[in-house]
C-alpha positions as CSV (number, residue, x, y, z in Angstrom):
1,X,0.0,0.0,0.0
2,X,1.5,3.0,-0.8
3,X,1.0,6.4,0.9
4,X,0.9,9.6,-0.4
5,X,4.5,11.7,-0.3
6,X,4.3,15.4,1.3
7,X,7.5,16.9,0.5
8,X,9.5,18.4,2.6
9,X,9.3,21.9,1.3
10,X,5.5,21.8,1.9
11,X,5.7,20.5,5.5
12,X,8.6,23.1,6.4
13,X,6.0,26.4,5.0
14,X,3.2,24.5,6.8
15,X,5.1,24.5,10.0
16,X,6.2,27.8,10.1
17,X,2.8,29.5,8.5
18,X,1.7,27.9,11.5
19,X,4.3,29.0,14.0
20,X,3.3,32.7,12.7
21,X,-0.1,32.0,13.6
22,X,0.6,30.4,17.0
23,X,2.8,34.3,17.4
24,X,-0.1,36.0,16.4
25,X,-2.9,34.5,18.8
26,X,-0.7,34.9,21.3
27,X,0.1,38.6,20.9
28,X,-3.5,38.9,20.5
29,X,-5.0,37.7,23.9
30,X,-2.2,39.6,25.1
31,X,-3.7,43.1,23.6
32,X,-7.0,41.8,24.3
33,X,-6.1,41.2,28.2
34,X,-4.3,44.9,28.3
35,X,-7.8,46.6,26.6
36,X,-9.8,44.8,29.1
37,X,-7.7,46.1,31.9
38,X,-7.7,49.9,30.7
39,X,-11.3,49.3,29.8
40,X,-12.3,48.0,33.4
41,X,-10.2,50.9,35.1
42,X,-12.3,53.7,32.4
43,X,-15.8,51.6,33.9
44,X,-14.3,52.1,37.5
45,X,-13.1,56.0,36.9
46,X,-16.9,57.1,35.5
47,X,-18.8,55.1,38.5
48,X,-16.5,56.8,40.9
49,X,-16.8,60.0,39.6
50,X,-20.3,59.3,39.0
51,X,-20.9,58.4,42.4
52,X,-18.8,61.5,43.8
53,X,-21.6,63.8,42.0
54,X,-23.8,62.4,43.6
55,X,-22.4,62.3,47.4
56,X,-22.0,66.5,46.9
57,X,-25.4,66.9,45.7
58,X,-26.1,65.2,48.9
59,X,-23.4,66.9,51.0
60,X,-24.9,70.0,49.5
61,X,-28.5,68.8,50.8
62,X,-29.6,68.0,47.0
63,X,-30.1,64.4,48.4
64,X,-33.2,64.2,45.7
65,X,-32.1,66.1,43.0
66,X,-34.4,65.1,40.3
67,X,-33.8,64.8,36.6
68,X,-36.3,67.2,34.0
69,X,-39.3,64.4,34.0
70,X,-39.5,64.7,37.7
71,X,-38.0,61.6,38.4
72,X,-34.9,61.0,40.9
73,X,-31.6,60.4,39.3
74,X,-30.7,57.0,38.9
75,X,-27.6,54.8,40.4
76,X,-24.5,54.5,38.0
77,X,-25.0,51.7,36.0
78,X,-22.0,50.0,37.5
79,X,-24.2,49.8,41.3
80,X,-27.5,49.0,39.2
81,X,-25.4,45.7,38.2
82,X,-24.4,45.0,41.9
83,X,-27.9,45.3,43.2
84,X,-29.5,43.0,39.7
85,X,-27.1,40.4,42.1
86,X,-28.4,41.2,44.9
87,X,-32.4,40.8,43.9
88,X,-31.1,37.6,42.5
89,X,-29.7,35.6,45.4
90,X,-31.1,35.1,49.2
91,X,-29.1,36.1,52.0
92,X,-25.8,38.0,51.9
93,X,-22.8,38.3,49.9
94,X,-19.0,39.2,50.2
95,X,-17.3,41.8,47.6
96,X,-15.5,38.2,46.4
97,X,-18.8,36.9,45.4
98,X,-19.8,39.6,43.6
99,X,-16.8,40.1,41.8
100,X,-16.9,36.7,40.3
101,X,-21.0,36.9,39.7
102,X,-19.9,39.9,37.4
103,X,-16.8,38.4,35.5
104,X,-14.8,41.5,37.1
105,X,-11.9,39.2,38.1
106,X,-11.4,38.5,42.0
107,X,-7.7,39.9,42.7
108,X,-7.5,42.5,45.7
109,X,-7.7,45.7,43.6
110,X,-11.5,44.5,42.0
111,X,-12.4,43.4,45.4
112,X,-11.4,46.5,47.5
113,X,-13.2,48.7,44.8
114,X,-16.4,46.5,44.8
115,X,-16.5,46.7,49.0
116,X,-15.9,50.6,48.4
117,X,-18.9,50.6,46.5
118,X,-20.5,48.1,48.9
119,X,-20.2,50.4,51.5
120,X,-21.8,53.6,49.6
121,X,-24.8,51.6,48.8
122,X,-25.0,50.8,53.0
123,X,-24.2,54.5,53.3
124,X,-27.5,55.2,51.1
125,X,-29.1,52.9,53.5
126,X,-30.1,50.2,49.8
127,X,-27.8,47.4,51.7
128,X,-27.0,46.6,54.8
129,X,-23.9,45.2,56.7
130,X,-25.5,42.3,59.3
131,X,-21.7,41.1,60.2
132,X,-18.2,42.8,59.0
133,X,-17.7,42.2,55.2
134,X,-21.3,40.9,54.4
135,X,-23.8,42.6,52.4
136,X,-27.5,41.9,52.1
137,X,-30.0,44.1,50.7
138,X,-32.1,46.2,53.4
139,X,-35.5,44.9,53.5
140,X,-36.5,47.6,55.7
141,X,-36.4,50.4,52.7
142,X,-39.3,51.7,51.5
């Protein structure tokens, strides 16, 4: 029986066409994982600065500052996410937990920010604290 010859040549371009590739996807996920960093840290920047409007509306005793259709302003869309969690699950959660729920990675920076923004939300009286780094929503708010 006799089998089919791939020369050399052929096999050699094959190989390196696909050591180019192999280059290429990995330079790739590489860029990918820096634009997801820069594009997390933008996310983080517009909630917090977001957020700080809002805390010296309230400082300034705006605490209901409403938009034009009479309504009252919104959360930033990065604490609406955080409470959609929250009406999801029973019982209480650590910043960890949410981090993961979100895809936000769990390494100390993500989880420090999310507690930060844990704690604002218990500030606004939305969540409470029953026991030192758990979070459930308040019940109690009307």
């Amino acid at each position: 029986m006799n089998r089919p010859v791939v020369p050399d040549e052929l096999l050699r371009h094959l190989g390196g066409r696909e050591h180019d590739a192999r280059a290429q996807v990995d330079r790739l996920r590489t860029e990918i994982a820096e634009l997801s960093d820069r594009l997390e840290d933008a996310q983080q920047l517009v909630s917090r600065l977001q957020l700080t409007r809002q805390t010296l509306l309230e400082i300034a005793g705006r605490q209901h500052e409403q938009n034009q259709s009479g309504t009252e302003e919104p959360l930033p869309p990065a604490y609406q996410e955080v409470l959609a969690v929250f009406t999801r699950t029973d019982g209480g959660l650590r910043a960890k937990d949410l981090c993961r729920a979100l895809n936000i990675g769990d390494q100390p920076r993500h989880i420090e920010s999310m507690r930060a923004k844990l704690k604002r939300l218990v500030g606004r009286d939305i969540l409470t604290e029953p026991e030192p780094g758990l979070f459930a929503m308040n019940r109690n708010e009307s």
